[in-house]
Structures are given as structure tokens and as C-alpha cells.
Backbone as XML, in Angstrom:
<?xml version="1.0"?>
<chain id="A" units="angstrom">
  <residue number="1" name="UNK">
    <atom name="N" x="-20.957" y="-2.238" z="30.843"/>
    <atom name="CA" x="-21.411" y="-1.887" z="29.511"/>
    <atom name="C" x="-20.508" y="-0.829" z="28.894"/>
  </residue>
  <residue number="2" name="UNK">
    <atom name="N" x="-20.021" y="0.139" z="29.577"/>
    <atom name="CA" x="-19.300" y="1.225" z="29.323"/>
    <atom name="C" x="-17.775" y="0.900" z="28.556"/>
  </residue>
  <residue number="3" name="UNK">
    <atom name="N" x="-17.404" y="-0.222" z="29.534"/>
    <atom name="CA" x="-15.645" y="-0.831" z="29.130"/>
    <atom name="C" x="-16.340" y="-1.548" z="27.834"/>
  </residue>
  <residue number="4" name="UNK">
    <atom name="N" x="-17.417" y="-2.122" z="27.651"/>
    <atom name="CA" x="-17.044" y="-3.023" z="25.845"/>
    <atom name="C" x="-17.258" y="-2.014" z="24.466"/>
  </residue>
  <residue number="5" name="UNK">
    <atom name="N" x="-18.273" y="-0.712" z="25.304"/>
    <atom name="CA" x="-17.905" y="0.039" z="24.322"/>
    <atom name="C" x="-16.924" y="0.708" z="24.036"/>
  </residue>
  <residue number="6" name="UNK">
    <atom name="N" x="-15.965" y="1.491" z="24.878"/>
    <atom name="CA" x="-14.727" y="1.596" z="24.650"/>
    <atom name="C" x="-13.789" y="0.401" z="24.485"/>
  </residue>
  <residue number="7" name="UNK">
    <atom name="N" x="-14.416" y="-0.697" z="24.501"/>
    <atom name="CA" x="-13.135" y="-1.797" z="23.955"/>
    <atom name="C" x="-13.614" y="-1.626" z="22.551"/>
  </residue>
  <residue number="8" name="UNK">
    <atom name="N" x="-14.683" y="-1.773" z="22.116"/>
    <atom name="CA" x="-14.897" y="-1.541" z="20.364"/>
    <atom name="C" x="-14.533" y="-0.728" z="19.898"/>
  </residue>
  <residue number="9" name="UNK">
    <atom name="N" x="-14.645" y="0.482" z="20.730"/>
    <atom name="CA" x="-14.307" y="1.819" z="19.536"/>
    <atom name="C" x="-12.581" y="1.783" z="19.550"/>
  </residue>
  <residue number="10" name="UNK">
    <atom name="N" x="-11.743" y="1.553" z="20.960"/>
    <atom name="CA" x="-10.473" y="1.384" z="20.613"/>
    <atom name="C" x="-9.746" y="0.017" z="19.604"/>
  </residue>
  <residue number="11" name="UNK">
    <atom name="N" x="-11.006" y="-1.022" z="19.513"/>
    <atom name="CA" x="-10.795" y="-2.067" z="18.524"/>
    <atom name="C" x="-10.779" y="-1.236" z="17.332"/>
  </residue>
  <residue number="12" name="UNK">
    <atom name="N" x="-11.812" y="-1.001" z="16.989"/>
    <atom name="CA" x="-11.886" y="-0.147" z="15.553"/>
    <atom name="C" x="-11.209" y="0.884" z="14.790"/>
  </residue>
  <residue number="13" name="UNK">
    <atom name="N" x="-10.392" y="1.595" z="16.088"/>
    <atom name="CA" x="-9.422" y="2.526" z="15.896"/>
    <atom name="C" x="-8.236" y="1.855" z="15.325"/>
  </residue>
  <residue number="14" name="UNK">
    <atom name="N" x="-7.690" y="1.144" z="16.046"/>
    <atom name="CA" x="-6.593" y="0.054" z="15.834"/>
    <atom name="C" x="-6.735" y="-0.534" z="14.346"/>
  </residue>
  <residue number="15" name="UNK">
    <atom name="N" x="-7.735" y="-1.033" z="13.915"/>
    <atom name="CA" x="-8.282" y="-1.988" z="12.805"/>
    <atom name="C" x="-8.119" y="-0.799" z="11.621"/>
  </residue>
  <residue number="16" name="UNK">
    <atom name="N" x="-8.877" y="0.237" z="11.789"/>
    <atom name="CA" x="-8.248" y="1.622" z="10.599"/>
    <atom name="C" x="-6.835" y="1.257" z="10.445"/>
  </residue>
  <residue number="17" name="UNK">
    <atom name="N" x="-5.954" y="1.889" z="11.413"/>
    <atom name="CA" x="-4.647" y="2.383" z="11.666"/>
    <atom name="C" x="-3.525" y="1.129" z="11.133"/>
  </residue>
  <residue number="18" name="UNK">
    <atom name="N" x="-4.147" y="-0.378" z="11.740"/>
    <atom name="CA" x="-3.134" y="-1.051" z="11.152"/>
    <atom name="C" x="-3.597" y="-1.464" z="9.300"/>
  </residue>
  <residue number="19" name="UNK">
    <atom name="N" x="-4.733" y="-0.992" z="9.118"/>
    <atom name="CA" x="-5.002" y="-0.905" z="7.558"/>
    <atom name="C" x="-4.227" y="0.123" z="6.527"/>
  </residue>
  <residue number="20" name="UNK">
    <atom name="N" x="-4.114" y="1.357" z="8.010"/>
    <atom name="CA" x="-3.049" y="2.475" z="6.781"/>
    <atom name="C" x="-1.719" y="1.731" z="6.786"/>
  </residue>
  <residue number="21" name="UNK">
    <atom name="N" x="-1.634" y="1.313" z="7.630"/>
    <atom name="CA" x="0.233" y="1.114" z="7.993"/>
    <atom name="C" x="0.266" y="-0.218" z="6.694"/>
  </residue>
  <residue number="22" name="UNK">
    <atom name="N" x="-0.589" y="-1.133" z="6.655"/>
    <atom name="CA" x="-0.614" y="-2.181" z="5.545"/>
    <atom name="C" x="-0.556" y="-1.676" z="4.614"/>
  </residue>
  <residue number="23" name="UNK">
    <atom name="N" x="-1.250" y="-0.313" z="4.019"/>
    <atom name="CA" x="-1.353" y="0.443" z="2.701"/>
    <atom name="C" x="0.064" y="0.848" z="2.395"/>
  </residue>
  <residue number="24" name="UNK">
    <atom name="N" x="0.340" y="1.799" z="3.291"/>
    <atom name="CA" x="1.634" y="2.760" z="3.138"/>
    <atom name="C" x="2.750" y="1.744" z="2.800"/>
  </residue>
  <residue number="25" name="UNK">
    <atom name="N" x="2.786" y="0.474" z="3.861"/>
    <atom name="CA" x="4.070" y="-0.388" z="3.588"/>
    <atom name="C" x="3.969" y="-0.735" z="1.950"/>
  </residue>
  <residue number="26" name="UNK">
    <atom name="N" x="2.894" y="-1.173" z="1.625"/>
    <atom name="CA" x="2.552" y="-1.533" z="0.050"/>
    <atom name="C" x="2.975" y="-1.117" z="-0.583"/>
  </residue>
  <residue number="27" name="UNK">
    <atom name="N" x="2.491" y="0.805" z="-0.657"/>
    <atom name="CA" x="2.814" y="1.500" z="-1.269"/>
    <atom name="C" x="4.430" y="1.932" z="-1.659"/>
  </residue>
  <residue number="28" name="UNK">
    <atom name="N" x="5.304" y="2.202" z="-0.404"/>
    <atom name="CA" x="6.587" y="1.847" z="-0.410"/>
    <atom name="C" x="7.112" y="0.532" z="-0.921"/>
  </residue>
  <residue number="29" name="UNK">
    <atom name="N" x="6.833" y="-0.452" z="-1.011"/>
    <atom name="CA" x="7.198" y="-1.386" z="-1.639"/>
    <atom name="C" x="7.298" y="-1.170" z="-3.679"/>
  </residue>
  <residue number="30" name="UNK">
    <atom name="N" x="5.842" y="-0.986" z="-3.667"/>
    <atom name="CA" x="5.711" y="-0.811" z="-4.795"/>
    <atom name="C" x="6.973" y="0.340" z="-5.732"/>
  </residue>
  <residue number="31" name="UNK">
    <atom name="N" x="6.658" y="1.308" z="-4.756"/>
    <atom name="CA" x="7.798" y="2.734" z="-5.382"/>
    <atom name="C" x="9.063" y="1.987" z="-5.472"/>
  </residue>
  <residue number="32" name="UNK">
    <atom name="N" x="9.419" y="1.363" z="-4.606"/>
    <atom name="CA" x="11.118" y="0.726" z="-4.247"/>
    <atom name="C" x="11.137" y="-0.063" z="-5.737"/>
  </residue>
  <residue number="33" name="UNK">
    <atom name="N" x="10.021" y="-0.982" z="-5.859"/>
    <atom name="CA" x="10.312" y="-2.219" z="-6.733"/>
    <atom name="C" x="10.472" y="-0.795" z="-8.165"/>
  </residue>
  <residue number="34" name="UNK">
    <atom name="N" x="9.418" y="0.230" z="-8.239"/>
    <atom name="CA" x="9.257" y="0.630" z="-9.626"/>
    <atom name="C" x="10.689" y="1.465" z="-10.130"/>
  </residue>
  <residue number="35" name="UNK">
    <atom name="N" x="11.562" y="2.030" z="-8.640"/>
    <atom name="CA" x="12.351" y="2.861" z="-8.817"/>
    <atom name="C" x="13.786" y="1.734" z="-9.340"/>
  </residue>
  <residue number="36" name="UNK">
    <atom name="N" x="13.761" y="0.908" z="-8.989"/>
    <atom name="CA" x="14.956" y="-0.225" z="-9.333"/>
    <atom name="C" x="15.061" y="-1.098" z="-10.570"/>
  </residue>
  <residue number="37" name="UNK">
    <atom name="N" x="13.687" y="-1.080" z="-10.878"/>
    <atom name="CA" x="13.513" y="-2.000" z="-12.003"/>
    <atom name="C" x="13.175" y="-0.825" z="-13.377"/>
  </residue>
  <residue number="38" name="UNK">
    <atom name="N" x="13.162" y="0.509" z="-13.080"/>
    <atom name="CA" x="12.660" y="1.749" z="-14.126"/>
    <atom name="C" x="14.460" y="2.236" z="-14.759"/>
  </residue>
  <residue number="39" name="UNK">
    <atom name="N" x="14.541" y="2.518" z="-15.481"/>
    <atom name="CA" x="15.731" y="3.146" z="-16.237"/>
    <atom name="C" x="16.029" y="4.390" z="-15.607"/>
  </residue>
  <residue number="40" name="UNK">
    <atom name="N" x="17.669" y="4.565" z="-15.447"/>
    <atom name="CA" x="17.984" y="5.858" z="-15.060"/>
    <atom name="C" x="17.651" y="6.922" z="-15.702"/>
  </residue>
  <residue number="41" name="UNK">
    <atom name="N" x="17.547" y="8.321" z="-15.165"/>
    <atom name="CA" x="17.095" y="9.374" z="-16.242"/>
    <atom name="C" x="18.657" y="9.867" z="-16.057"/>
  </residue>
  <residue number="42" name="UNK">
    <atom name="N" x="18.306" y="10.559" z="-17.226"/>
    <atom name="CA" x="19.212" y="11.522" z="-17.945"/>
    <atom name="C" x="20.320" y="12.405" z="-16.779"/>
  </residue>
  <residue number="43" name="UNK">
    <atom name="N" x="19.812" y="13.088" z="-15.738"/>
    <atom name="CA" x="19.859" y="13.615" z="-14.907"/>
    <atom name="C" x="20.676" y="12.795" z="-14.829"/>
  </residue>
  <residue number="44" name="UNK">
    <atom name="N" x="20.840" y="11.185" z="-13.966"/>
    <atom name="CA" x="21.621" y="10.359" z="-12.968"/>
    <atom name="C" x="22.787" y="10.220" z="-13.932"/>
  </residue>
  <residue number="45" name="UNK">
    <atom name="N" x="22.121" y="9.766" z="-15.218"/>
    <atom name="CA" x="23.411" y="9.232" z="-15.723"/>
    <atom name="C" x="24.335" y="10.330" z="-16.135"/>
  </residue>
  <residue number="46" name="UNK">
    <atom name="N" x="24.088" y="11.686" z="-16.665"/>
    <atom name="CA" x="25.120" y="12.448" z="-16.717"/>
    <atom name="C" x="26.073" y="12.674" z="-15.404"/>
  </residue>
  <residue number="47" name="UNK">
    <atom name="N" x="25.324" y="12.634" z="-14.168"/>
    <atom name="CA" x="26.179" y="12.615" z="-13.101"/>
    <atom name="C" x="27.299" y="11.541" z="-13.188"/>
  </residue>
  <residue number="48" name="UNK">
    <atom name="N" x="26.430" y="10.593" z="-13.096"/>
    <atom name="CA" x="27.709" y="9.233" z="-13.207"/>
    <atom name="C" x="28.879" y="9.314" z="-13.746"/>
  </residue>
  <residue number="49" name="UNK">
    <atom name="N" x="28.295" y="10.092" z="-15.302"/>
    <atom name="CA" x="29.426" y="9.916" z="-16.568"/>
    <atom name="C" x="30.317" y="11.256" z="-16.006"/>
  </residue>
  <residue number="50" name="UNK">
    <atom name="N" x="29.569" y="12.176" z="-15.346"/>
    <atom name="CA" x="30.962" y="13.133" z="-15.124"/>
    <atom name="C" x="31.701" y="12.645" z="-13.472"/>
  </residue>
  <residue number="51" name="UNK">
    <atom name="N" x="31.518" y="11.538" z="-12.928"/>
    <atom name="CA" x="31.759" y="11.197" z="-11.775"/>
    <atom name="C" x="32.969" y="10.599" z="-12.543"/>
  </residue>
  <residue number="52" name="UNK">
    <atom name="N" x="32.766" y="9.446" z="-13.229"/>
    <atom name="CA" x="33.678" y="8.738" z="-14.053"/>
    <atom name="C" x="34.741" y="8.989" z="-14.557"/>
  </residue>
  <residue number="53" name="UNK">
    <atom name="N" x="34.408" y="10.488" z="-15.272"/>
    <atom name="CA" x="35.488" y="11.464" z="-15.927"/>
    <atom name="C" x="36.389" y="11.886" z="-14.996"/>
  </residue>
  <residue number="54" name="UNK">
    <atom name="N" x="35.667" y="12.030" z="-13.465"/>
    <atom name="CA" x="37.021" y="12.555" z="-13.064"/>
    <atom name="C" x="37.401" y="11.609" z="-12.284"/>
  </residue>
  <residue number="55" name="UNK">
    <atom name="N" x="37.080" y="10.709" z="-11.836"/>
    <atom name="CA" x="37.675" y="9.104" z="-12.128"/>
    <atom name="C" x="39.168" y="9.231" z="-12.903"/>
  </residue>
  <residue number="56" name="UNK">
    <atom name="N" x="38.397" y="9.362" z="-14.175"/>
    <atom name="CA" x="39.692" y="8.966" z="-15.081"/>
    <atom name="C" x="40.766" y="10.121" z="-15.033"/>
  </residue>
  <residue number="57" name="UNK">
    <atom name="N" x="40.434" y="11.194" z="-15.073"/>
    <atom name="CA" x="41.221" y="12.170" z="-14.841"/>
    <atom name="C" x="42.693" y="12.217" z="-13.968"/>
  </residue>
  <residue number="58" name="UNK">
    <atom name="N" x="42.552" y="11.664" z="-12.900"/>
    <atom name="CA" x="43.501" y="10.499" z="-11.693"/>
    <atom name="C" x="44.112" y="10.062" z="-12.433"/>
  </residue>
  <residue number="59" name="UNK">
    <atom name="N" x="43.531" y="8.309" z="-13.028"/>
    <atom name="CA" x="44.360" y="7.217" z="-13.620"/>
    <atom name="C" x="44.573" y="7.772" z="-14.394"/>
  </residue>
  <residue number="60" name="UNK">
    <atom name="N" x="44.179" y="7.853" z="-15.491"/>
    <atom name="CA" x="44.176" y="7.852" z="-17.054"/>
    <atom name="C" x="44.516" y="6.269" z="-17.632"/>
  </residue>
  <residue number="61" name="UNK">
    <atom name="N" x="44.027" y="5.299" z="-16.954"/>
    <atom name="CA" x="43.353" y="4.038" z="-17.675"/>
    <atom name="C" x="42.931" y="4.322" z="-18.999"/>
  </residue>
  <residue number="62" name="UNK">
    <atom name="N" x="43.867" y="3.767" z="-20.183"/>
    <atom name="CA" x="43.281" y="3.567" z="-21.295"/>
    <atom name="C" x="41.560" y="2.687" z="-21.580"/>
  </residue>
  <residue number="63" name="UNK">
    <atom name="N" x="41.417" y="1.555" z="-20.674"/>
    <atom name="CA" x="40.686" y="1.195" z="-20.792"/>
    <atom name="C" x="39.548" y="1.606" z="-20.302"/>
  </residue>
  <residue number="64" name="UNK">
    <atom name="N" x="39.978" y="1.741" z="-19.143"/>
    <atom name="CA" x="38.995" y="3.051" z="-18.638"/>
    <atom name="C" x="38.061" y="3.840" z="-19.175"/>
  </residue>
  <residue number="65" name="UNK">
    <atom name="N" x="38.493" y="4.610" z="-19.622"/>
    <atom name="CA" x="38.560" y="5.386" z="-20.784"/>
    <atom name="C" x="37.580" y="5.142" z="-22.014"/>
  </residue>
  <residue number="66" name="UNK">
    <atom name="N" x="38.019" y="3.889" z="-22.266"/>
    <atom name="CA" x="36.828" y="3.126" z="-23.632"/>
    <atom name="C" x="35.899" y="2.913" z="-23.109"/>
  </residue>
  <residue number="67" name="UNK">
    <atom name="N" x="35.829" y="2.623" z="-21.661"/>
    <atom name="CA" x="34.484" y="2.059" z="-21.164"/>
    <atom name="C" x="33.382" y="3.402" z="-20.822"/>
  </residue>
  <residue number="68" name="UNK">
    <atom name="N" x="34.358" y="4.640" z="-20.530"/>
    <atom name="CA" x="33.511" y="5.919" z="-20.336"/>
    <atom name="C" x="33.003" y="6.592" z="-21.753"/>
  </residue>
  <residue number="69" name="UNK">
    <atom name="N" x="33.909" y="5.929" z="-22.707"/>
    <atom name="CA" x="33.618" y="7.016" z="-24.100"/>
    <atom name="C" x="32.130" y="5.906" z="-24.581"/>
  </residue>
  <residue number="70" name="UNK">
    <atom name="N" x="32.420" y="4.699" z="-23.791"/>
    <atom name="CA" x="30.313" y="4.093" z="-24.830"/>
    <atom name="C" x="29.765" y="4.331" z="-24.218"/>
  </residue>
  <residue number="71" name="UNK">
    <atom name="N" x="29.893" y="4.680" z="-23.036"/>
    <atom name="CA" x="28.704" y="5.435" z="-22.074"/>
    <atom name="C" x="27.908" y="6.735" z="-22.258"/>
  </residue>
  <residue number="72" name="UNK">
    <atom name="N" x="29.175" y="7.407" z="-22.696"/>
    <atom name="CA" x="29.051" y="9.148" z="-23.308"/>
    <atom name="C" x="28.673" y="8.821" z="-24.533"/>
  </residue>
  <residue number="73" name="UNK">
    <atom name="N" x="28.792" y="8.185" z="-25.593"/>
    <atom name="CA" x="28.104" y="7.324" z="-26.855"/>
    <atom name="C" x="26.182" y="7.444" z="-26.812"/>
  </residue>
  <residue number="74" name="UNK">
    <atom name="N" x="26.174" y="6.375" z="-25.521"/>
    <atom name="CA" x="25.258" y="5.957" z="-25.334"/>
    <atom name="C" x="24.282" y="7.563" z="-25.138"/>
  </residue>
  <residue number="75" name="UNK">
    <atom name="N" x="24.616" y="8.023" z="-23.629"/>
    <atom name="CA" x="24.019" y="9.116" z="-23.124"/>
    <atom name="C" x="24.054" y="10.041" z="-24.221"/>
  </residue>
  <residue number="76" name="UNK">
    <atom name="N" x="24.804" y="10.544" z="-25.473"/>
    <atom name="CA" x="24.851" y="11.245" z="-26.054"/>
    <atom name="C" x="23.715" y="11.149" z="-27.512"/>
  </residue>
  <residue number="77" name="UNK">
    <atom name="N" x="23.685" y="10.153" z="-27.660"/>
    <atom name="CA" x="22.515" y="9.409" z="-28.769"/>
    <atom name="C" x="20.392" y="9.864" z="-27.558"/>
  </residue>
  <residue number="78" name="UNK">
    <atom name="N" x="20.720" y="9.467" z="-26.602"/>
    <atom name="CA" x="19.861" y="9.486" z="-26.216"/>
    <atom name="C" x="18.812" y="11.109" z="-24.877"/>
  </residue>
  <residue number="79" name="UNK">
    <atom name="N" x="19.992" y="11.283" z="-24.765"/>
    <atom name="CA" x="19.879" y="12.578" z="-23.965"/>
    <atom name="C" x="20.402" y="13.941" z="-24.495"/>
  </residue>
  <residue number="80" name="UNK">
    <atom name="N" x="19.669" y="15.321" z="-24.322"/>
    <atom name="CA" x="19.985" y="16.383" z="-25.043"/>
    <atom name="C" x="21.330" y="17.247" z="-24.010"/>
  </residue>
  <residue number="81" name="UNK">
    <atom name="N" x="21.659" y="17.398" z="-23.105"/>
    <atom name="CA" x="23.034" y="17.963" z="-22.410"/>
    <atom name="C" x="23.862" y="17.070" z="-22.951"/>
  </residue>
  <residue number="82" name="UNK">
    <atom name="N" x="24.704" y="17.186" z="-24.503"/>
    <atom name="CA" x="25.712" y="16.427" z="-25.214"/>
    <atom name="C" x="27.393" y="16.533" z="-23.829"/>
  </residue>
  <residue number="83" name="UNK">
    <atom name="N" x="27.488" y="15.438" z="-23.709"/>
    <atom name="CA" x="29.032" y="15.518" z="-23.335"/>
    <atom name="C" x="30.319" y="15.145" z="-23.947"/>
  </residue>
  <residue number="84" name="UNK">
    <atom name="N" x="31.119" y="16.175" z="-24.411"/>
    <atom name="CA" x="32.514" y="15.841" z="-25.047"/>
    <atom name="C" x="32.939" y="14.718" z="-25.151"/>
  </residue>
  <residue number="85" name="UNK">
    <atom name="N" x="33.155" y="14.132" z="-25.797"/>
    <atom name="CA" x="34.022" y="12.957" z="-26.328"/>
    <atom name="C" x="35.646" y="12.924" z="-25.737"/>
  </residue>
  <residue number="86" name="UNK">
    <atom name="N" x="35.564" y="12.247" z="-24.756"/>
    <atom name="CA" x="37.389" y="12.252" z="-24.357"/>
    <atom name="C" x="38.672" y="11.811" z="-25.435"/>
  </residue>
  <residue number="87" name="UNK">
    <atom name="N" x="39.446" y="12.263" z="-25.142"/>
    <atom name="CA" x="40.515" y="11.820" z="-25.846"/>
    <atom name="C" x="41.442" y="10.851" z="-24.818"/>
  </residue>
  <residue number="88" name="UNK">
    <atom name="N" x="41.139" y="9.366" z="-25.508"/>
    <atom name="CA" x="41.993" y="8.448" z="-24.607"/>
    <atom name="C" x="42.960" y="8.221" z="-24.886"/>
  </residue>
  <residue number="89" name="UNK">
    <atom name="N" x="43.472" y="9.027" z="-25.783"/>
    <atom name="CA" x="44.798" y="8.800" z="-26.644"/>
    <atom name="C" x="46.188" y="8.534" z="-25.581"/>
  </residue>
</chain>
């Protein structure tokens, strides 16, 4: 009698535990899907755009260059830390 009640209560323990682990995985799922499919903030993309800059700083790719100044366009219309306008001249 003793072993089926400790087989239930360690059943039941188990039955919680693999219910959190089902939750939590969910939950991580969910964050992953919301963080990939949500727009960068302001924060990331100024990083990028000054990652880029000194990118270009190296080459000095004209084209390059055009492709960093609609970015800084972009980020600059929409985010308040304004970044300089390069000269791709």
C-alpha cells in the first residue's frame, strides 16, 4: 500500500514539472517568434548604422556609402539621437 502511494505522489510531481517545462518552452517560443518578427529599436539600429560607418571608413565604397546615407535618412526621420549625414563625395 505504501509503494502506490509514493508511486502517485512521485506521478503527480512529475505531471506538475513536465507542465512547467511545457509552459516555459511555450513561453520561449513565443518571445523568440515576437523578438524576430517585432521591428528593431532605435538603440540596435543606431549601432548598426555606426558599425557600417566604420565599415565604410576602410573602403570608402561609393556605393556603400548611398546605401548607409538611406539608412541614416531613414533612422534620422524616425529616431531622436540624429546622425550626420556622410559625405560620399
Amino acid at each position: 500500500m505504501g509503494n502506490n502511494v509514493t508511486f502517485l505522489i512521485w506521478k503527480l510531481i512529475l505531471q506538475k514539472n513536465n507542465l512547467r517545462i511545457l509552459l516555459l518552452i511555450v513561453l520561449v517560443i513565443v518571445v523568440v517568434i515576437f523578438f524576430l518578427t517585432s521591428e528593431k529599436s532605435c538603440g540596435v539600429n543606431h549601432m548598426v548604422i555606426l558599425n557600417e560607418i566604420k565599415i565604410y571608413e576602410k573602403s570608402f565604397d561609393p556605393e556603400f556609402c548611398e546605401g548607409i546615407l538611406e539608412k541614416i535618412n531613414s533612422y534620422n526621420d524616425s529616431c531622436t539621437p540624429v546622425i550626420e549625414i556622410l559625405d560620399c563625395g
